[in-house]
FIMARFI-75031 format. One record per residue: residue number from 0; residue in three letters; x, y, z of N, C-alpha, C in turn. Coordinates in steps of 0.2 Angstrom, whole numbers. Layout:
BEGIN
NODE   k   r   n.u   n.v   n.w  ca.u  ca.v  ca.w   c.u   c.v   c.w
NODE NUM ala     X     Y     Z     X     Y     Z     X     Y     Z
...
//
This chain:
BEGIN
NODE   k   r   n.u   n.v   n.w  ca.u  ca.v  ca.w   c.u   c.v   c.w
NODE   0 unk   126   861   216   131   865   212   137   861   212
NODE   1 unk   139   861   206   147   858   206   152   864   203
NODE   2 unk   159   863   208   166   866   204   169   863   203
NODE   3 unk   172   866   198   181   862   196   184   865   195
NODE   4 unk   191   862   199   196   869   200   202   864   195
NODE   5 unk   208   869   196   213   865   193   216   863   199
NODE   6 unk   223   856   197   229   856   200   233   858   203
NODE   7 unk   238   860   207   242   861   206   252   860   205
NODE   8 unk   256   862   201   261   860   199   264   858   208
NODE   9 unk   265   865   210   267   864   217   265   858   223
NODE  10 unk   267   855   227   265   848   232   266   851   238
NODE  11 unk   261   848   243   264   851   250   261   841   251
NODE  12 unk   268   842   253   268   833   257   267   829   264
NODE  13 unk   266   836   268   264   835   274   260   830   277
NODE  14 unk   261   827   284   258   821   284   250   821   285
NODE  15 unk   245   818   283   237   822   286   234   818   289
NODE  16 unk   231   818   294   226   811   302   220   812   295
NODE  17 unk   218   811   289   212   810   286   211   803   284
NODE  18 unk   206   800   282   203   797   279   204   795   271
NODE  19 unk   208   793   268   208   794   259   204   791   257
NODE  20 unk   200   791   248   197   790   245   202   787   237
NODE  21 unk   199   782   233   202   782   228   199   783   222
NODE  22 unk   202   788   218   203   792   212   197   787   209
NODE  23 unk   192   790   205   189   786   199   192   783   194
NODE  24 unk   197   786   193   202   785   187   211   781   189
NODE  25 unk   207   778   192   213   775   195   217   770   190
NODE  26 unk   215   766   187   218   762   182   221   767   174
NODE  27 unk   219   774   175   221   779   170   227   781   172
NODE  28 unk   228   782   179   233   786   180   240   781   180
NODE  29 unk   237   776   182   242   769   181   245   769   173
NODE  30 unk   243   769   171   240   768   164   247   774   161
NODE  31 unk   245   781   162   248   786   162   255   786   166
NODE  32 unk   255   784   171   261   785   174   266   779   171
NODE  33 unk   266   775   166   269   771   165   275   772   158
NODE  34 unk   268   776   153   270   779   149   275   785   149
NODE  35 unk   273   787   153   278   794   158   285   791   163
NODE  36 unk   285   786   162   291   785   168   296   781   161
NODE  37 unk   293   779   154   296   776   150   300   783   144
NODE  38 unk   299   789   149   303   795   144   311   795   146
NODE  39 unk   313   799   144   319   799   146   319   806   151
NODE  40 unk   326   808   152   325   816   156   325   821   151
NODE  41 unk   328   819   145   325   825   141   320   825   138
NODE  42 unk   316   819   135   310   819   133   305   824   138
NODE  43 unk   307   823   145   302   826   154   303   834   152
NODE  44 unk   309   835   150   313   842   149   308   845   143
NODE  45 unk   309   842   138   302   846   131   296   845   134
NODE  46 unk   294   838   137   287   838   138   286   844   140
NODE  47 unk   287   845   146   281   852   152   288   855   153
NODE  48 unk   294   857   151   296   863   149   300   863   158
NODE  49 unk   307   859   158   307   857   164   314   858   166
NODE  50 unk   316   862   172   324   861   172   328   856   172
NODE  51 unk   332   852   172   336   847   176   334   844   180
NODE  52 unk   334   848   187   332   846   192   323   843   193
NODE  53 unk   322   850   190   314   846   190   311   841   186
NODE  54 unk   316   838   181   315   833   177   318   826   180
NODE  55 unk   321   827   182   325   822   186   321   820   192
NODE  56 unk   318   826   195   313   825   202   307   819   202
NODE  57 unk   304   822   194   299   819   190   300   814   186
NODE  58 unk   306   811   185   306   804   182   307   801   188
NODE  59 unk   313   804   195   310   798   200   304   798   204
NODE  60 unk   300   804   204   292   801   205   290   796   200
NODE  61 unk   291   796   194   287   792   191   291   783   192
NODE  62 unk   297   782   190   300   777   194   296   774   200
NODE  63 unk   295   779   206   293   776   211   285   774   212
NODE  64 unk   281   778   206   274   777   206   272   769   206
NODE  65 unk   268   768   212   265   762   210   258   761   211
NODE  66 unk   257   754   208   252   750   207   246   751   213
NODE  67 unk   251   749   220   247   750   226   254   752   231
NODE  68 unk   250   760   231   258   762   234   254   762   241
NODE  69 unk   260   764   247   258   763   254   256   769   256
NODE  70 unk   256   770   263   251   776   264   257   781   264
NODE  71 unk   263   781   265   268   785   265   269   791   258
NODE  72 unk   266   786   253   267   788   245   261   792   246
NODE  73 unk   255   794   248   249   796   247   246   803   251
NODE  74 unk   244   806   247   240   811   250   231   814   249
NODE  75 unk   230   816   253   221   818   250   225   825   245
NODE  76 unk   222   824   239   222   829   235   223   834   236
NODE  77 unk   214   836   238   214   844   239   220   849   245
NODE  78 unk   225   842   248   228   845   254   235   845   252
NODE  79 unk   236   841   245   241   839   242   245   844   239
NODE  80 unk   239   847   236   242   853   228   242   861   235
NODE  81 unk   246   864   232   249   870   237   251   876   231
NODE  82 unk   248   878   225   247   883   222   242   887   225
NODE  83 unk   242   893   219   240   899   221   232   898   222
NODE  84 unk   228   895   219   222   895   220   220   887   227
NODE  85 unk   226   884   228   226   883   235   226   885   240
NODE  86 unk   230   891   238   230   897   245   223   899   246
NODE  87 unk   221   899   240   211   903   240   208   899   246
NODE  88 unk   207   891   242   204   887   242   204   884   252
NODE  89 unk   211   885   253   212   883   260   209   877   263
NODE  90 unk   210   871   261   206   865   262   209   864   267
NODE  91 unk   215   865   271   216   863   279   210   864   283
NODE  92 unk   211   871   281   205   874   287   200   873   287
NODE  93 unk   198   867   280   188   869   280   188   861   287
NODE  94 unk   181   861   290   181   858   295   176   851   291
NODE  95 unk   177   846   296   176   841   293   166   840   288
NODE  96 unk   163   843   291   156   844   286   158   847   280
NODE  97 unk   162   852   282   164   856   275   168   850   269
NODE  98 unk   172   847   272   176   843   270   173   837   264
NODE  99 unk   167   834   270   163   829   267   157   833   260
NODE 100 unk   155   841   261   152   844   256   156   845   250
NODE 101 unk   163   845   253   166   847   246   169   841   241
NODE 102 unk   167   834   246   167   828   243   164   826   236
NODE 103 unk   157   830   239   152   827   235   151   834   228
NODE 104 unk   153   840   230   152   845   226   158   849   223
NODE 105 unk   165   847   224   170   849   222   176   845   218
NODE 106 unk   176   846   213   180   841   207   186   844   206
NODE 107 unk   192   842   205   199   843   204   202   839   198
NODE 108 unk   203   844   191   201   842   185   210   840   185
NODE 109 unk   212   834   183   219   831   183   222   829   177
NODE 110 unk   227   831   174   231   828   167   232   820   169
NODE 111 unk   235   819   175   236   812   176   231   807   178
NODE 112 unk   226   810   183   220   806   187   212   808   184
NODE 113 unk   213   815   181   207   814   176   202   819   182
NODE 114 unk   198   817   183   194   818   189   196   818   196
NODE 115 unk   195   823   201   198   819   208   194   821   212
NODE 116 unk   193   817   217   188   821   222   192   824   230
NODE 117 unk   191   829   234   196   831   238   199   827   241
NODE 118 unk   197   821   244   201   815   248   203   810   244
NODE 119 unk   202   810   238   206   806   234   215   807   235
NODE 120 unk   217   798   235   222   799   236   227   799   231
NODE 121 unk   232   805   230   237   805   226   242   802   226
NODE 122 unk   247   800   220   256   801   221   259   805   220
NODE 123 unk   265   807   222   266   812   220   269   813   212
NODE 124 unk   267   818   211   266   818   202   267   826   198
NODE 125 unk   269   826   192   269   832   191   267   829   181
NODE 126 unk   260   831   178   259   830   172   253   835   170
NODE 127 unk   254   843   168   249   846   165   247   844   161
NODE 128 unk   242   846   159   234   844   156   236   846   147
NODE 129 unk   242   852   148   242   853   141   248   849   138
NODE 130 unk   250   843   141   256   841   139   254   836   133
NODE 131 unk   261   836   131   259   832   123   262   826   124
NODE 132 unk   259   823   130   259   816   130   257   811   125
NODE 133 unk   264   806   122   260   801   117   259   793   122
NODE 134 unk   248   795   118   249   788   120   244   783   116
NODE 135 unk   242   777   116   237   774   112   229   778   110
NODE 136 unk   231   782   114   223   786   112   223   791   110
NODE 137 unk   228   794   110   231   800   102   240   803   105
NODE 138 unk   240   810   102   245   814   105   246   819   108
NODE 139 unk   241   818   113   241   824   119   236   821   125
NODE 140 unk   236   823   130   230   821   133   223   825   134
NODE 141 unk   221   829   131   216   831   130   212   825   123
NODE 142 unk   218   822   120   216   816   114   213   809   121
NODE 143 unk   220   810   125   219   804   130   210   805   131
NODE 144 unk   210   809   135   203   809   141   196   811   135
NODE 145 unk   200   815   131   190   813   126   185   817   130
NODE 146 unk   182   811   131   174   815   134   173   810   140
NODE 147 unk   179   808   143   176   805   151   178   811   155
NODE 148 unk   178   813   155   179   820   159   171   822   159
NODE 149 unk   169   824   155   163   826   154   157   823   157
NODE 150 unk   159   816   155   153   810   158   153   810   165
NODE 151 unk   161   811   168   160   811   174   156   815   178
NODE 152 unk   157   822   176   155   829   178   148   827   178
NODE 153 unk   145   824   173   139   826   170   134   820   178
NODE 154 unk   139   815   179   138   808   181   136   812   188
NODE 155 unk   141   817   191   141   816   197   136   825   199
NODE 156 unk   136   828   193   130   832   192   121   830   197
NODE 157 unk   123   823   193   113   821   191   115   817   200
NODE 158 unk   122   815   202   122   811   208   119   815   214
NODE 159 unk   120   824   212   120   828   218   113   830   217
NODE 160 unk   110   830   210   103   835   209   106   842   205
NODE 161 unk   110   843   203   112   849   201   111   847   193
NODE 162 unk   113   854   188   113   853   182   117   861   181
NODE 163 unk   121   862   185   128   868   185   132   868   188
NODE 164 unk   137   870   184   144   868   184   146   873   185
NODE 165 unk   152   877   191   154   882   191   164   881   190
NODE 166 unk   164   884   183   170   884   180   176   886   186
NODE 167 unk   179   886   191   186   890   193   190   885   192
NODE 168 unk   191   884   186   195   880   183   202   884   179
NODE 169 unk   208   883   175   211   887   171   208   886   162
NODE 170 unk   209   889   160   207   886   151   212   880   149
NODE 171 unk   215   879   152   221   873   150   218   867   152
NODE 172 unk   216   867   158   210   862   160   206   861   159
NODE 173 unk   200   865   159   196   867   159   194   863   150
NODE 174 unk   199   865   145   198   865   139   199   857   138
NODE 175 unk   201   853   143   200   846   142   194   843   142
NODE 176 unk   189   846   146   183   843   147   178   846   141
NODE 177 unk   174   840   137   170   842   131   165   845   130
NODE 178 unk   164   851   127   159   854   129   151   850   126
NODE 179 unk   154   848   120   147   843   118   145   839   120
NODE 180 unk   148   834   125   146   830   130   146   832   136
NODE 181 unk   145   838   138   144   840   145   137   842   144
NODE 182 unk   133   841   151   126   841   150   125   846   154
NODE 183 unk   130   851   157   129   855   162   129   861   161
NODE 184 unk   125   867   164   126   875   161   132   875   167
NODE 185 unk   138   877   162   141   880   164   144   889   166
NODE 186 unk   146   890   173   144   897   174   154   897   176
NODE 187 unk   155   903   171   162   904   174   165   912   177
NODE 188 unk   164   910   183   167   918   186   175   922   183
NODE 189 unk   176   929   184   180   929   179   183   934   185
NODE 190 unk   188   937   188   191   941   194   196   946   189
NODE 191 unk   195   951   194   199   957   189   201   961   196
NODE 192 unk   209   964   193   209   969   199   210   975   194
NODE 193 unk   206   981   197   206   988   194   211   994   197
NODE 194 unk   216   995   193   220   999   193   221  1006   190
NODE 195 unk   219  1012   193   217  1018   191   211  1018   184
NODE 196 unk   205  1014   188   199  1013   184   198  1009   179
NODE 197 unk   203  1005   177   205   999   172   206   993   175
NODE 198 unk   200   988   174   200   983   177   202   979   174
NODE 199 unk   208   975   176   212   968   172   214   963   175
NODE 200 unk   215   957   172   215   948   174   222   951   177
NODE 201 unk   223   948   182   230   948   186   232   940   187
NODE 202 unk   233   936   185   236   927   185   235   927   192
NODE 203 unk   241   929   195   242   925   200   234   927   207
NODE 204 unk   232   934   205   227   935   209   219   929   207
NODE 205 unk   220   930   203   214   926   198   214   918   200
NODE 206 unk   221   917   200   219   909   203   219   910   208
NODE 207 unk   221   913   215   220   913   222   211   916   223
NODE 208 unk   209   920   218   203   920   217   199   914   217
NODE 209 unk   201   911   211   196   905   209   195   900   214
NODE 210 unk   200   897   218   200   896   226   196   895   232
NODE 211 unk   195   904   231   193   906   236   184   906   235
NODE 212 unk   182   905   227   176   905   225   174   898   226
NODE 213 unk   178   893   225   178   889   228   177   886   234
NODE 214 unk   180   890   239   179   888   246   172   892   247
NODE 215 unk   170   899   245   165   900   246   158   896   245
NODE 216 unk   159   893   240   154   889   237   151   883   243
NODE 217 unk   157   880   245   157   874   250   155   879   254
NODE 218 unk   159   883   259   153   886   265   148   889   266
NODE 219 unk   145   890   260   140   892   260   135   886   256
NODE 220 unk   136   880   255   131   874   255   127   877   247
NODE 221 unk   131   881   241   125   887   237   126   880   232
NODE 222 unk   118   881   231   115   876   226   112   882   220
NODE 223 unk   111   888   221   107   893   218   113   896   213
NODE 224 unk   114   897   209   119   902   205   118   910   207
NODE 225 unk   112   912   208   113   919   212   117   919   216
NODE 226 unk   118   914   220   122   914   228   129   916   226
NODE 227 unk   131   917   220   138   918   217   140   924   218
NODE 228 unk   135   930   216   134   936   218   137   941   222
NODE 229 unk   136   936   230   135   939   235   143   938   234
NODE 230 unk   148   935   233   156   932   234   159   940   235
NODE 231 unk   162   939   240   165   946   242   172   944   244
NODE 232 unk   175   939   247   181   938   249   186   939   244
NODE 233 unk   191   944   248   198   947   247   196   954   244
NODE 234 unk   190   956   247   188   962   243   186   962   236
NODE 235 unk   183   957   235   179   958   227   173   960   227
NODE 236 unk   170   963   224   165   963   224   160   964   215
NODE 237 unk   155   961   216   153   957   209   151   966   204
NODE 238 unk   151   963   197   152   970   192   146   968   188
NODE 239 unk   139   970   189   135   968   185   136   972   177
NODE 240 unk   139   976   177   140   981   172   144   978   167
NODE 241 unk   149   974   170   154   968   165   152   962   165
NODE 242 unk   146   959   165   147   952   168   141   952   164
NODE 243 unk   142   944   161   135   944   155   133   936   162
NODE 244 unk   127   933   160   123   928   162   129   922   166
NODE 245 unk   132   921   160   136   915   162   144   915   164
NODE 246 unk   145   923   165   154   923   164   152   930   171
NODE 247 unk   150   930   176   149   936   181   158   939   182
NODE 248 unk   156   943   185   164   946   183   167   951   193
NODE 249 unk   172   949   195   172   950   201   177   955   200
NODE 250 unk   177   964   204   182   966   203   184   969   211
NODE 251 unk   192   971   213   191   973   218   197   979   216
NODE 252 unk   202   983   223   206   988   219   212   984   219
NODE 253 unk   214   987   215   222   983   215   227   984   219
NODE 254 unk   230   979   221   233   975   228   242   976   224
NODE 255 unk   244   983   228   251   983   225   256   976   228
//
């Protein structure tokens, strides 16, 4: 079984004793980072909605991005991004079998790198998926990436034996990868917290969910989609009453 989760905006830059990997998309992100570092600070400020400082922060990330940056400039991914569905996901703590299972079954869907696998090394970067970057291959990058997202998934699907896709992705992401060239059934879980009997999406809990679905999946080695079911962590528990085949629906009480 494969997942994909999203990015995230926030970085934790800590040093890490790991081993890194390089991005499949490596001459993309090159590619993208160049076009990004040739904006201005207000072009960075319309693009992804940025203040001053963060605009500023993010043209000299991209100033400093390089071609072959040193081990100082790099981190493993999944150790790098430090959002809410980070917190789920907790990649420090999986132990190194876990680490190496979520190599092979865990995709980190990227506006700048495209695909990334946990130990892929990044720079540091800030470029959402939904940004309306212009570049030779249209105006946006959902135009940029097309259907290599898809081939990849599909690619690294048939590497594992699998033909499912387990969505903990955001729609913003998520909605870059093509659904007519994905060869995968994809299953997307959907997390709700119920408050006086009314269950509803709460953002910030839903991505610490999707995470933590995610880490589920790596510990528990689940190649079955039933085994999705059984996900209980942070007191969820699955709602077969709300939940159609492909969209299962996790609900627990709400968390003042």
């Amino acid at each position: 079984m494969l997942v994909v989760i999203s990015p995230a905006k926030r970085l934790d830059w800590a040093e890490r004793d790991v081993t890194v990997t390089q991005p499949d998309f490596q001459d993309d992100a090159i590619r993208l980072s160049k076009t990004a570092r040739n904006l201005t600070l207000g072009d960075l400020k319309k693009l992804m909605d940025l203040s001053d400082d963060l605009a500023r922060l993010n043209r000299d990330r991209y100033r400093a991005f390089s071609d072959a940056p040193e081990a100082d400039l790099i981190r493993p991914a999944a150790l790098a991004f430090a959002g809410d569905t980070y917190q789920g996901l907790e990649a420090a703590s999986l132990d190194a079998d876990e680490m190496a299972w979520a190599q092979d079954h865990l995709r980190i869907l990227s506006g700048l790198y495209g695909v990334l696998r946990p130990l892929d090394a990044i720079q540091a970067y800030r470029l959402e998926m939904g940004s309306k970057l212009k570049t030779r291959r249209g105006k946006n990058l959902y135009e940029y990436w097309r259907d290599q997202l898809s081939k990849a998934l599909n690619a690294q699907g048939a590497q594992i034996g699998s033909d499912v896709l387990v969505n903990c992705a955001s729609q913003e992401y998520f909605g870059a990868v093509d659904p007519k060239a994905l060869k995968l059934r994809v299953i997307t879980p959907v997390f709700m917290e119920d408050k006086a009997g009314t269950p509803k999406i709460v953002s910030f809990f839903a991505k610490k969910a999707r995470g933590a679905m995610a880490r589920y999946v790596i510990q528990h080695r689940l190649t079955d989609p039933a085994g999705l079911l059984d996900f209980d962590s942070g007191g969820y528990e699955y709602r077969p009453d709300l939940s159609s085949e492909d969209k299962p629906v996790f609900v627990r009480p709400y968390q003042a």
